[in-house]
C-alpha positions in Angstrom: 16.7 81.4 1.8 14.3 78.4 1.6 16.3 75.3 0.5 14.8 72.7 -1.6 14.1 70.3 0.9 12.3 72.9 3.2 10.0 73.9 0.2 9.0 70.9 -0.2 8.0 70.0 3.4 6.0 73.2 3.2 4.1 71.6 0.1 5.8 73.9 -2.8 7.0 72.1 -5.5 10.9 71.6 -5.6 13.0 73.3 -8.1 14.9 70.5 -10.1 18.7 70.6 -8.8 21.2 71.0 -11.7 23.8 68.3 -10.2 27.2 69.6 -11.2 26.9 72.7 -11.7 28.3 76.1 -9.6 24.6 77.0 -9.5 23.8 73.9 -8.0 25.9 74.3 -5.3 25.4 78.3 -5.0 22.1 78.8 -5.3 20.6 75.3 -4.6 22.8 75.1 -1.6 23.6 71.2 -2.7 26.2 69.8 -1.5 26.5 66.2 -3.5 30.0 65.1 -4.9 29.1 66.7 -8.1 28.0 70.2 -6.8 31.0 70.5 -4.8 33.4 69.6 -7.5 31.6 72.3 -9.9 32.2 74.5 -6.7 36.0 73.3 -6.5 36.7 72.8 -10.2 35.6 77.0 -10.4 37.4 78.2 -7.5 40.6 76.5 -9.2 39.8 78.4 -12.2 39.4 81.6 -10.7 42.6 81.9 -8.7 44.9 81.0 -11.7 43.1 83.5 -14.1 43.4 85.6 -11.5 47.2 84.9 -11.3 47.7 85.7 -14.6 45.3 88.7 -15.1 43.3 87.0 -17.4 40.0 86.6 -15.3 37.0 87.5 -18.1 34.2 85.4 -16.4 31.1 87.0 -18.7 31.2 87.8 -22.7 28.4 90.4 -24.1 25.5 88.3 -24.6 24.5 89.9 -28.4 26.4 87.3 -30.6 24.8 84.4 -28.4 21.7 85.8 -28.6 21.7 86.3 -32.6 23.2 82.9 -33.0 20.6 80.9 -30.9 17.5 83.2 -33.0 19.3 82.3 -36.3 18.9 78.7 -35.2 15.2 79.4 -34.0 15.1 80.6 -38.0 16.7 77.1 -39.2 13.8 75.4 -37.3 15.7 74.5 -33.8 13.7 75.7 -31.0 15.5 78.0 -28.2 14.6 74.9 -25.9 15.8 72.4 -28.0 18.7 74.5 -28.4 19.3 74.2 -24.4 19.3 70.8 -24.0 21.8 70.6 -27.3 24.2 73.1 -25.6 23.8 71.1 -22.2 22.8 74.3 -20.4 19.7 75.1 -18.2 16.8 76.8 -20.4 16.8 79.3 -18.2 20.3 80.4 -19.2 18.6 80.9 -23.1 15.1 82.1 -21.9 16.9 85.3 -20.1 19.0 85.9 -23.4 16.2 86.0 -25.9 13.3 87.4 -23.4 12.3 89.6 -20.1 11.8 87.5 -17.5 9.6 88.2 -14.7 10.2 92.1 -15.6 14.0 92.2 -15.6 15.4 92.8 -19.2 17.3 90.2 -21.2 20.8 89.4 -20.0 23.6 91.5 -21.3 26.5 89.4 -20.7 27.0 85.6 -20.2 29.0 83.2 -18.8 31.8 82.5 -21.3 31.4 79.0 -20.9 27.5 79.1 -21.5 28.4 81.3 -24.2 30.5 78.8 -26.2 28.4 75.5 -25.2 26.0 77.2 -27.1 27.7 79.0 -30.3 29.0 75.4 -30.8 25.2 74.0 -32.0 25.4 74.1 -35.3 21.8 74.3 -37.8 21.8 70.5 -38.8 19.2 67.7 -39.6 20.6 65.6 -36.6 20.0 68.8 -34.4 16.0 69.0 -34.9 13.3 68.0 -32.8 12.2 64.4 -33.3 8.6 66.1 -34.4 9.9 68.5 -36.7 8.3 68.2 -40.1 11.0 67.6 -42.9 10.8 67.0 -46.5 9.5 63.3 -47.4 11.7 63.2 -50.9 13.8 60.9 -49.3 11.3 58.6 -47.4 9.4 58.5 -50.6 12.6 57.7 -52.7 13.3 54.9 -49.6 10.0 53.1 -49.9 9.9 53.1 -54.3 13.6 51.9 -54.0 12.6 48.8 -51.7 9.3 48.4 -54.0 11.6 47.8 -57.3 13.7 45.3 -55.5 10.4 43.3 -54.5 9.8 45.0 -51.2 6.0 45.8 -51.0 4.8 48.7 -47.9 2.8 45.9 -46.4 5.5 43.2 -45.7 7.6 46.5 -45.1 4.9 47.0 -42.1 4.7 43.5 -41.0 8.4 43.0 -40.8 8.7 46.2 -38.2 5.1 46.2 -36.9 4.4 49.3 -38.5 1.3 50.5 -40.3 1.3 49.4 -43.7 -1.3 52.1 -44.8 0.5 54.7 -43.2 3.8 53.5 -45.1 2.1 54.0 -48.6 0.2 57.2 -47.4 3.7 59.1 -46.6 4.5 58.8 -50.4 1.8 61.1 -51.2 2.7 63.9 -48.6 5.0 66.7 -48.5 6.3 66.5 -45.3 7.1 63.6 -42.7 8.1 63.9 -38.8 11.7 63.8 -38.8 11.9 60.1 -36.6 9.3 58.6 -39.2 11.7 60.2 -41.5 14.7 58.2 -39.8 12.5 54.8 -38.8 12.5 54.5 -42.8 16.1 55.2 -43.4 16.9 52.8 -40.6 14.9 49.9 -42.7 16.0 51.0 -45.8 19.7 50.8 -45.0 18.6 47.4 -43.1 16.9 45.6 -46.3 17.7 47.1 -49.1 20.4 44.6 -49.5 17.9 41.5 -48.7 16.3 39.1 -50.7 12.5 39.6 -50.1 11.5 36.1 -50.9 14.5 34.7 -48.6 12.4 36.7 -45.8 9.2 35.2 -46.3 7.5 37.7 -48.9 5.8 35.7 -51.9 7.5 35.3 -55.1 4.0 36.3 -57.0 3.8 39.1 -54.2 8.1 40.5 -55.2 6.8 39.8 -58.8 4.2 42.6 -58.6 6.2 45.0 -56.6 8.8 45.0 -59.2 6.2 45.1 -61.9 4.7 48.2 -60.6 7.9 50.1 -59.6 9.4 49.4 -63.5 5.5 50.8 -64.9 6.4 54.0 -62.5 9.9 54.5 -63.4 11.0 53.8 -59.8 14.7 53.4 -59.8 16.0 50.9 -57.4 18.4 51.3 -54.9 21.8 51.0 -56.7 21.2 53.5 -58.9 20.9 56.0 -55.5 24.8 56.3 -55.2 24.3 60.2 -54.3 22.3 61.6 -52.4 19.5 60.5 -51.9 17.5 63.1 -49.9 18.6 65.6 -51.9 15.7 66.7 -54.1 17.6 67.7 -56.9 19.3 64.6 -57.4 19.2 62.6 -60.8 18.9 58.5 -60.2 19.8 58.9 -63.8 23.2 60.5 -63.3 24.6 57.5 -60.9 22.9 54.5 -63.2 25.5 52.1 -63.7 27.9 53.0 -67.0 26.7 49.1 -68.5 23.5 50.1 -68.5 23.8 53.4 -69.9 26.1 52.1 -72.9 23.6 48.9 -73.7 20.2 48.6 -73.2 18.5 45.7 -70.6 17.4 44.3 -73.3 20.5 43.8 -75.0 22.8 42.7 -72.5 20.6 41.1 -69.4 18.3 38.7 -71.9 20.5 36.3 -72.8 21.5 36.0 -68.8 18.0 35.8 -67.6 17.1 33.0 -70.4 20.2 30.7 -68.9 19.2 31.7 -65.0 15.7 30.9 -65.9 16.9 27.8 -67.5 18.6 26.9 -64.0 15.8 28.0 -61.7 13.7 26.0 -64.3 15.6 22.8 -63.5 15.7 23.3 -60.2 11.9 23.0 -59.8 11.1 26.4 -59.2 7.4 27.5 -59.9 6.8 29.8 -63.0 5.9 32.8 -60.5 9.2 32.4 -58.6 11.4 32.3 -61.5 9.6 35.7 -62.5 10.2 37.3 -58.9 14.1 36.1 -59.4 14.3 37.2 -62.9 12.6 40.1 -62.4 10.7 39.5 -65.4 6.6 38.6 -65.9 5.6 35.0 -65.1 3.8 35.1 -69.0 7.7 35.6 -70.1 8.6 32.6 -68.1 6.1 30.6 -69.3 6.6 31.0 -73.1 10.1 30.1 -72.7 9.3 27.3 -70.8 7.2 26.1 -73.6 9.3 26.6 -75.9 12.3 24.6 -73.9 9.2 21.4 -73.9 9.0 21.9 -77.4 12.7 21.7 -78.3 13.0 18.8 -75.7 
């Protein structure tokens, strides 16, 4: 048998060794630390088993091979599924298909077996590729636009593209690590004051103005789910809210704040951004405080 090293003196490419591993040391004929601990680790199995008559080393291979294809349904790929399980693809490639004209494997290794069975059909299981739905990106990005976050200072602040930030709102679908860069940021800023971060007051003023024309709800009023598609912003709106308009209970409190921003110096425009209310508000009512002065 032609060992690794001597194939690749002859100029054949050398099989990658799969370091601890029974086959490493059997077929590969490697003998590092980790081989021969695979090699000791399963001869120390085998003699107790084999003590207690209970040595079963291979399970029929039909329930593995029905799980990994149901998987393959949910959008894993048998690969995918491989490196998951932390098996060789070979191990999955002879389950599912012929290989090289033998027929697929009957039984497998009962370890193999339940390394795999043990991958379960989840988001955090796909391929970072993997198209997913963008209800949640889209939800992500509006959310950050109502608070005063607009896609280009989104951009800038990550180095991403800002076009490509506003152009995933209009798709269906998203790559699944765009999917997570967004839901990273999100969870990062949502929280942050845009203007304490550098964005322009007038430039928060008109983020907010345009996510309130769209009915874009903001991120406190995402307490569920919010990638699930059938979720109502609505539902999760703060009880205050519900029970009194804005209007009704936030104008008094944004005519003494504005008083206070007012006195502090602050520009028409950046009491607007705080207030979340338009600058032509502002400046009525700081006409009207002149007047009564």
């Amino acid at each position: 048998m032609t060992t690794t090293a001597e194939a690749t003196r002859a100029g054949a490419p050398a099989k990658r060794i799969p370091h601890g591993t029974l086959s490493g040391y059997q077929y590969h004929r490697c003998r590092c630390a980790q081989c021969r601990e695979a090699k000791r680790a399963y001869e120390s199995n085998y003699r107790r088993q084999q003590a207690y008559g209970t040595w079963q080393p291979l399970t029929d291979a039909t329930p593995v091979r029905d799980h990994v294809r149901a998987l393959m349904r949910a959008g894993i790929g048998w690969q995918r599924v491989a490196h998951l399980a932390g098996v060789q693809a070979a191990v999955i490639e002879r389950i599912l298909y012929e290989v090289s004209g033998r027929p697929t494997t009957r039984r497998v290794r009962h370890e193999h077996a339940a390394k795999i069975l043990a991958v379960q059909p989840c988001r955090a299981h796909y391929s970072p590729g993997r198209l997913v739905d963008v209800t949640g990106s889209r939800r992500r990005i509006h959310a950050l636009a109502a608070v005063g976050w607009p896609a280009r200072y989104i951009a800038a602040r990550y180095g991403l593209n800002a076009n490509r930030i506003s152009a995933i709102t209009n798709q269906k679908y998203v790559q699944l690590h765009t999917a997570q860069d967004i839901a990273r940021i999100y969870e990062e800023i949502r929280g942050v004051d845009p203007e304490q971060e550098g964005v322009p007051p007038v430039a928060v003023l008109r983020s907010r103005q345009r996510a309130e024309r769209a009915g874009w709800p903001r991120p406190d009023q995402w307490d569920g789910d919010i990638d699930d598609p059938a979720a109502d912003p609505n539902a999760t709106a703060p009880k205050e809210r519900a029970d009194r308009g804005p209007e009704q209970h936030t104008r008094a409190e944004l005519l003494a704040r504005a008083r206070v921003l007012h006195d502090q110096g602050l520009q028409p425009a950046q009491i607007a951004a705080r207030i979340r209310m338009s600058e032509r508000t502002v400046l009525r009512w700081q006409a009207a405080w002149k007047q009564a002065a």
